[in-house]
N, C-alpha and C positions, 0 to 999 in steps of 0.2 A: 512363744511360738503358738501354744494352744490356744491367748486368746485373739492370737491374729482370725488362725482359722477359722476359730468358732464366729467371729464378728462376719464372717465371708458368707457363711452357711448362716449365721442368722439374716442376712439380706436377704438369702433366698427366701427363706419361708418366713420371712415378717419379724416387722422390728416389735420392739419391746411396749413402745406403743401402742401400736396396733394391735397387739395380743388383749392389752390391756379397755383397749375400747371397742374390740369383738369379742373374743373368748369370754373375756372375765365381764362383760358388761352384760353377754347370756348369764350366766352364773348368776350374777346380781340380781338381774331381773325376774330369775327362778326364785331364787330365796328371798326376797325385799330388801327394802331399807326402813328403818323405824329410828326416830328422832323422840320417842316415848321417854329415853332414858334421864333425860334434863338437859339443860341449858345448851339446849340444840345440837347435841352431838349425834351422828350419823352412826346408828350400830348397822353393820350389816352382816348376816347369818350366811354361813355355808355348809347344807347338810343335804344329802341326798333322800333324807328321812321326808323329808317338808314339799307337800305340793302348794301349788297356786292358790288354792283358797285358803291355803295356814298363811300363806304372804300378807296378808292383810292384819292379820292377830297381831298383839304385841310381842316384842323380841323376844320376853320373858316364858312367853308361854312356848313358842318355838322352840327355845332353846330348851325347854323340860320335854318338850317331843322330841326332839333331836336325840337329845342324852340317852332318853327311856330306851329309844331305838335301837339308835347306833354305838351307844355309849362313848363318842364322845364328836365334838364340834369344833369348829372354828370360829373365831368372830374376830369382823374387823371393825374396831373402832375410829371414827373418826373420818377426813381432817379434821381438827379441830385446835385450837387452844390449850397447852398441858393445861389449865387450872378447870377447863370444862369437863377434861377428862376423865376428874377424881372422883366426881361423883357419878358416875359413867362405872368407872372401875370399882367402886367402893359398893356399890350395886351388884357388880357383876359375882366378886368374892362374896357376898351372904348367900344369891341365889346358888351358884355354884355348891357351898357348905350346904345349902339345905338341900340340894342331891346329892350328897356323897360323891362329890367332883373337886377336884382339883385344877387352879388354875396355872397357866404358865405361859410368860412371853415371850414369844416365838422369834416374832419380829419387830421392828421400831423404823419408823423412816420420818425423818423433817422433810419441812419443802415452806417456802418462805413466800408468799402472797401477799400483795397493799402493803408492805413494811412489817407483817407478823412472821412470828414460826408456828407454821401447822404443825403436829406430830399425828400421824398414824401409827396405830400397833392392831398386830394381830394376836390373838390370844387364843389358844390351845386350854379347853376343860375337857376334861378325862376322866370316868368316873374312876372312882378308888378299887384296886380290887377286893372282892368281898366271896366268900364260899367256892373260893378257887374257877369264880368265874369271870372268864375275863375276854378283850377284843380279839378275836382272831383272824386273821388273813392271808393265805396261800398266793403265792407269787409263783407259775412257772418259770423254769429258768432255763432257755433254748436261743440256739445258737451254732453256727459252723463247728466242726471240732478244733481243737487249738483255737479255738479265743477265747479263754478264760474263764468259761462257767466254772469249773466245779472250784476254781483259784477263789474268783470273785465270791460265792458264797462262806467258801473258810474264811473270807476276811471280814465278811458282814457279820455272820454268826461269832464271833472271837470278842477278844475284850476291845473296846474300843482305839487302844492304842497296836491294835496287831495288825500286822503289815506280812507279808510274802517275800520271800527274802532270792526270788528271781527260779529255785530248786525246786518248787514242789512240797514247799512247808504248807502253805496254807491248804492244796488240796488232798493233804497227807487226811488233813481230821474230817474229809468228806466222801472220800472213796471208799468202798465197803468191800471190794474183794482184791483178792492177791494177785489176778489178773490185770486188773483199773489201775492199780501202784505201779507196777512195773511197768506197764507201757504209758501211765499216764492219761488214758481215754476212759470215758464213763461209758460202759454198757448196760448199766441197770436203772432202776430208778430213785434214786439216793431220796427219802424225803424227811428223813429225822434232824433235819437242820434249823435250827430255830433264831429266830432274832426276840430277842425279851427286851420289851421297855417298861419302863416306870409309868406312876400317874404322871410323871413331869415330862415323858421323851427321853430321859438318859436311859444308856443302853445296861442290859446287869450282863454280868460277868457270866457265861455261861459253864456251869459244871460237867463236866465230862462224866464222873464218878454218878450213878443211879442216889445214892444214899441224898444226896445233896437234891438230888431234881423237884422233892415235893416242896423245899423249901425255896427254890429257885421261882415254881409256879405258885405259890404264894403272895410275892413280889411284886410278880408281873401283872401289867394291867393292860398290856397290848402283844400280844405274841405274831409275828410275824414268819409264816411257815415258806422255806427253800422249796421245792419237786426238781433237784437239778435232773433233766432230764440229758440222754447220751445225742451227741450231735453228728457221729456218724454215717452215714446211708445206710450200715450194713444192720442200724438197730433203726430204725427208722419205725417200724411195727410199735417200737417199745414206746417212743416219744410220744407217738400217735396215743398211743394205749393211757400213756402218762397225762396228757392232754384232755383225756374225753374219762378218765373214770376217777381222777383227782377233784375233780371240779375247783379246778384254781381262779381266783378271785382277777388276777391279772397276770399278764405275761410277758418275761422280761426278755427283751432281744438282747443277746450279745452276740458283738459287731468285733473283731479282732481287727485295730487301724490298721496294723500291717500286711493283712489281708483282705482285707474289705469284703465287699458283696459274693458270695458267693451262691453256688447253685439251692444248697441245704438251707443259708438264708431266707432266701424267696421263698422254700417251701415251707418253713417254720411260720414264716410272716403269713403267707397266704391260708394255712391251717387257724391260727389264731384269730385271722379274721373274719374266715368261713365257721367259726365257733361263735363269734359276736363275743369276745373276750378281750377286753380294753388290753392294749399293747405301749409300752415306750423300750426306748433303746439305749442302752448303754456301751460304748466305744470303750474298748480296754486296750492297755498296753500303747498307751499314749509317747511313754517315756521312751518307747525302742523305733516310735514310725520317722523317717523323717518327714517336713515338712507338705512337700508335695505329694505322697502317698498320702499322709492325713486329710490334705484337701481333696483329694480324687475321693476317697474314700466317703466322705461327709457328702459330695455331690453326689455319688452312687445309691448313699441310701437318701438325699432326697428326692433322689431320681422314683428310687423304689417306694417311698411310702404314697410320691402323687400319681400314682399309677390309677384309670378310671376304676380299678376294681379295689385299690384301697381306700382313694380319695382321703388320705391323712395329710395333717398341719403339722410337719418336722419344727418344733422349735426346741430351741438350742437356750441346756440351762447350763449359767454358767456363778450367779449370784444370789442372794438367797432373798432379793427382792422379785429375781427369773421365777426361783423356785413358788412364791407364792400365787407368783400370777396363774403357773401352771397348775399347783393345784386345784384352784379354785377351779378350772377349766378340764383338768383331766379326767376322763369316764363321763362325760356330758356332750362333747363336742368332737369336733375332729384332731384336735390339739394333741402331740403326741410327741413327749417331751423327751429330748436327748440329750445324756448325760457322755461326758469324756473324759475318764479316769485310769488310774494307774495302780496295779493293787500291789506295787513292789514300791515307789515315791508316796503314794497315797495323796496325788492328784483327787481333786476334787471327792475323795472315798465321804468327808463326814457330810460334804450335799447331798449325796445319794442315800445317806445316811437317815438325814432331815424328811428327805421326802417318804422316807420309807414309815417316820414315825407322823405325820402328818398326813399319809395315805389314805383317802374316805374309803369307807366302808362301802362295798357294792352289793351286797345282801345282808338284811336282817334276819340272820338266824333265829336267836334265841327271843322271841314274842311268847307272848299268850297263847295264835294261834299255834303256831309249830309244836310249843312243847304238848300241847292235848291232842296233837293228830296221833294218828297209830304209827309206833315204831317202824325205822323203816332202813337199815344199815348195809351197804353195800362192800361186798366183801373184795377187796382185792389183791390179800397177802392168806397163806394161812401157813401153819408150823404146826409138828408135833412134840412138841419140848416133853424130853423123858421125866419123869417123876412127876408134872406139872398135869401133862395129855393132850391134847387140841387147841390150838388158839388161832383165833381169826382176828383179820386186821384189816382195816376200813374206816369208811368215812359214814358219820351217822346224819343222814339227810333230814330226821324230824323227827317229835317226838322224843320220849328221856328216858334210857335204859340203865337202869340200877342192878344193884344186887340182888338174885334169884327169881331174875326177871325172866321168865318164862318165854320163847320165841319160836318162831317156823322160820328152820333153815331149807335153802333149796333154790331151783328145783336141783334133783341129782338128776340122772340119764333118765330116767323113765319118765320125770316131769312132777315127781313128789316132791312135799314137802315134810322136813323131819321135825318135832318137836324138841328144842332142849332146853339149858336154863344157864343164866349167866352167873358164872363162881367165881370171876374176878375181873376186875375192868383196869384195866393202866391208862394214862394219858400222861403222853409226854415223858415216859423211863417210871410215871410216878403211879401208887396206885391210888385210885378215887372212886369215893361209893359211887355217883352213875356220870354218865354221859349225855352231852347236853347238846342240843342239834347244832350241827356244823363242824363239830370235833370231831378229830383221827383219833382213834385208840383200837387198842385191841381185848379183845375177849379170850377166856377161858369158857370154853362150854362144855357139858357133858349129857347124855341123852338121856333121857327123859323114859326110857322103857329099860326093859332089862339087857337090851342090846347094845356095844359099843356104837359111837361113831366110828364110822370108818373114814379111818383118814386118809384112804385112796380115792374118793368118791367125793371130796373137796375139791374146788376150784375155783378160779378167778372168774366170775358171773355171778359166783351165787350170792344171796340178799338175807340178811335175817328181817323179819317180818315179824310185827305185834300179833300174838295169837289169837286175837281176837278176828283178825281179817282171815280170810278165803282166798287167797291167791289162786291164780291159774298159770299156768307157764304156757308159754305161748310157741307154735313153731312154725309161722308166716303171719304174717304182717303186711299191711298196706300202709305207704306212705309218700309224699309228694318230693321229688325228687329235682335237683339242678346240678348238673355234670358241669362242674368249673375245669376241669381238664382231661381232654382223652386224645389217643393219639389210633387207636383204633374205633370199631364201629361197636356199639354194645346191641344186644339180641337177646332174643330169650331164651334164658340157660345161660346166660354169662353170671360168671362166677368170683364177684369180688369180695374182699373182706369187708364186714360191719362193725363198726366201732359204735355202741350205743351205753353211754355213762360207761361203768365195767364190764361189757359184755365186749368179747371179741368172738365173731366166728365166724367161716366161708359161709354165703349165701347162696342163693341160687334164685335168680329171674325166672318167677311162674310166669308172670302175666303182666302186660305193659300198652298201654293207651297209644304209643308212637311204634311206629315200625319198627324202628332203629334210634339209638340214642348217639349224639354225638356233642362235643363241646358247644355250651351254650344253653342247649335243648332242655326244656321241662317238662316232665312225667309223672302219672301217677302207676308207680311199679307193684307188684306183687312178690312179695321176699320169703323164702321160706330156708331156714335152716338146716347145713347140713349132716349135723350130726347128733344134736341134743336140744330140744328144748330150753327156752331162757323167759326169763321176769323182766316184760317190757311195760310199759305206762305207756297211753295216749300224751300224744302233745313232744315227746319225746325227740330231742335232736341228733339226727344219726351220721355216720361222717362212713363213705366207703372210699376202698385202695382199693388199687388193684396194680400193684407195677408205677407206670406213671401218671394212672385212669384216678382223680379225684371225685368227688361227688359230695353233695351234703344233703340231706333231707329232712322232715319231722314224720315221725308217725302218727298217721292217721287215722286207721283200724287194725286191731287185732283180731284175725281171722282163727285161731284155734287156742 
């Protein structure tokens, strides 16, 4: 029955074919093709690491940039000949070893031309993990309420043979208060959920118990981070907040078949886009829709993603020959791949599975440059844990914060910044001498003078900073402004929320270029905060609420 529909819904947005000789023939043509390896076999590279002029270099030298980068690549070899293949392969395994990479066959496909058998394969290198560092990537995870986020992540994070047993097992081990159990709705934002793969893509076993965690991130050579975000209206602030101060790498739609499109849909979809935050969809609880719900539902959301202000390519994975084609094409193009699974049958779960350990990298954290920039850690948890003291919890955007690393916390309400020093770092349940850009962990900190931190004077906005830098907190700001939705007229003195990375706070309209703002319209606004001071950057992408009033902007002067 599901692959009736799916074959319906892939009419719509394009056969398999055609994906393959647009989507993936862009790809191709980003990364090259190189016949260097011998007896004419076609390698060809897929890395987001690689521009136009590395196209031209040999495959060899690619794939040592790809690796360094993003630590780890794709290649597809061939059509060709098995026996041309071997030396092709036998090539590929030394280079690999001499990066401390591991190789692994993903995929295999015949196809039979002039009376031969071509074989293609794709092959998955991955570097090995080494000093507990290793691939990271944050996946939002939004959606209507009741269709299956916080389920679908207990099932992803779990051992690979765990399944949902229809009650509430799986998002028993993701809900975090005594609230979210009992009624079963997420209103926080759960993000301690993790997917761990090997150098190979097999999934590891994840430990519950802390004692086992350092030994779990040992292991791992690709960690794949949850932010199950709540799909509610009445937490809607929280998603938003989840959205813009996570910095999640991509963002996962789930679509409930039994209910299809809804209102909170549209507005999760239209946030992710108005973020510039690659998106695919996944369709759950396959096994309870009947038939012609599942179809309405699939025309609904490709109703919704070719809307002019999405302009996405719905296609429909259903085989793990689908699945390649999409990769190669997903985060480059319009192509925006939809999966239909079942987290109680476990429908299609290990495709979604596959894609998630084959997921390219969309920023390179951990360079040269980043780790020498000045520390730069965005705070947006913090706790007073007794016997322990202060701990703050964030996402470290640059530069590498060790033990008794010396930093400026702030601003507090006056717009200061406090001196303290870091006495303990955890990542991941586990503790590790420092932190390496792009990772979540939290700190222990303690100040630096003879006066406590106060830990009524912490908040979610504030930044730890390399003391070597001079911060200034800022309290208006100028920035270039596009209202994607408003149902009244905006003026000066209108008073929306600002969502800027982890900053939340009521603003207020000084000064504005247009009379009036209204859907559509572009401005440059004048924004000044209403109650405290905050750590803004130039260039900076800001998202305003207000009710059902959307807006997106960048900052483009800080005024104080």
């Amino acid at each position: 029955k599901i692959n009736k529909v799916m074959t319906e819904v892939a009419s719509l947005s394009g056969s398999t074919d055609a994906l393959a000789e647009g989507g993936g023939r862009s790809a191709a043509s980003e990364c090259g093709r190189d016949t260097s390896s011998g007896a004419g076999v076609l390698v060809e590279l897929f890395s987001r690491a690689l521009s136009l002029e590395q196209a031209s270099e040999p495959w060899e030298c690619r794939l040592q940039q790809a690796v360094e980068t993003d630590g780890e690549s794709v290649l597809m070899l061939g059509p060709s000949r098995a026996t041309e293949l071997a030396p092709a392969l036998e090539r590929l395994r030394e280079l690999a070893h001499g990066c401390g990479c591991a190789t692994t066959l993903v995929h295999e496909s015949f196809k039979e031309k002039a009376g031969e058998m071509l074989v293609t394969q794709h092959i998955l290198v991955r570097k090995l993990p080494a000093q507990g560092r290793h691939l990271d990537l944050r996946v939002a995870v939004v959606g209507n309420v009741d269709a299956g986020k916080s389920t679908l992540v207990g099932v992803l994070t779990g051992p690979t043979s765990f399944l949902d047993d229809g009650r509430g097992l799986a998002r028993s081990r993701v809900l975090r208060h005594k609230h979210e159990a009992e009624t079963g709705r997420t209103s926080s934002i759960a993000e301690d959920q993790h997917m761990r793969l090997n150098s190979t893509g097999a999934c590891l076993a994840a430990e519950r118990h802390q004692r086992h965690a350092a030994h779990d991130q040992s292991e791992a050579a690709k960690v794949v981070s949850f932010i199950d975000l709540a799909g509610h209206e009445r937490y809607l602030r929280t998603t938003v907040y989840g959205l813009t101060a996570h910095e999640p790498d991509y963002v996962m739609v789930v679509v409930g078949a039994n209910h299809g499109i809804t209102r909170m849909t549209k507005e999760h979809v239209g946030m992710a886009i108005a973020l510039h935050v690659p998106l695919f969809v996944v369709v759950t609880k396959v096994d309870l829709c009947p038939e012609p719900v599942m179809k309405e539902t699939m025309k609904s959301l490709s109703r919704l993603l070719k809307l002019p202000g999405a302009r996405k390519q719905p296609y429909a994975v259903r085989t793990l020959e689908e699945l390649m084609l999409a990769v190669r094409s997903f985060g480059r193009s319009a192509i925006t791949p939809v999966f239909t699974i079942s987290s109680v049958d476990g429908t299609n779960v290990p495709l979604l599975r596959q894609f998630f350990n084959l997921m390219p990298s969309r920023r390179s954290w951990c360079t040269s440059e980043q780790k020498e920039q000045p520390a730069e850690f965005l705070i947006d948890q913090h706790f007073n844990v007794p016997g322990v003291g202060l701990v703050v919890a964030g996402t470290l955007i640059s530069g590498v914060v060790s033990l008794n690393h010396v930093l400026l916390m702030g601003p507090d309400n006056q717009g200061k910044f406090n001196a303290v020093t870091v006495k303990s770092i955890h990542h991941m349940r586990a503790a590790v001498p420092a932190l390496l850009p792009g990772q979540t962990g939290a700190f222990v900190v303690r100040s630096r003078t003879k006066e406590h931190v106060r830990t009524f004077g912490i908040r979610k906005g504030m930044v730890l900073l390399d003391s070597s830098c001079t911060p200034v907190a800022t309290r208006s700001f100028t920035c270039d402004v596009l209202v994607l939705h408003s149902q009244t007229t905006m003026r000066v003195n209108y008073q929306p929320i600002v969502y800027a990375r982890n900053v939340r706070q009521c603003v207020r309209i000084a000064a504005m270029d247009k009379e009036v703002l209204r859907t559509g319209v572009r401005a440059r606004v004048t924004l000044e905060f209403m109650y405290r001071p905050e750590f803004l950057q130039q260039g900076t992408k800001v998202l305003f609420t207000e009710g059902k009033t959307k807006a997106i902007g960048t900052i483009r002067e800080l005024l104080e």
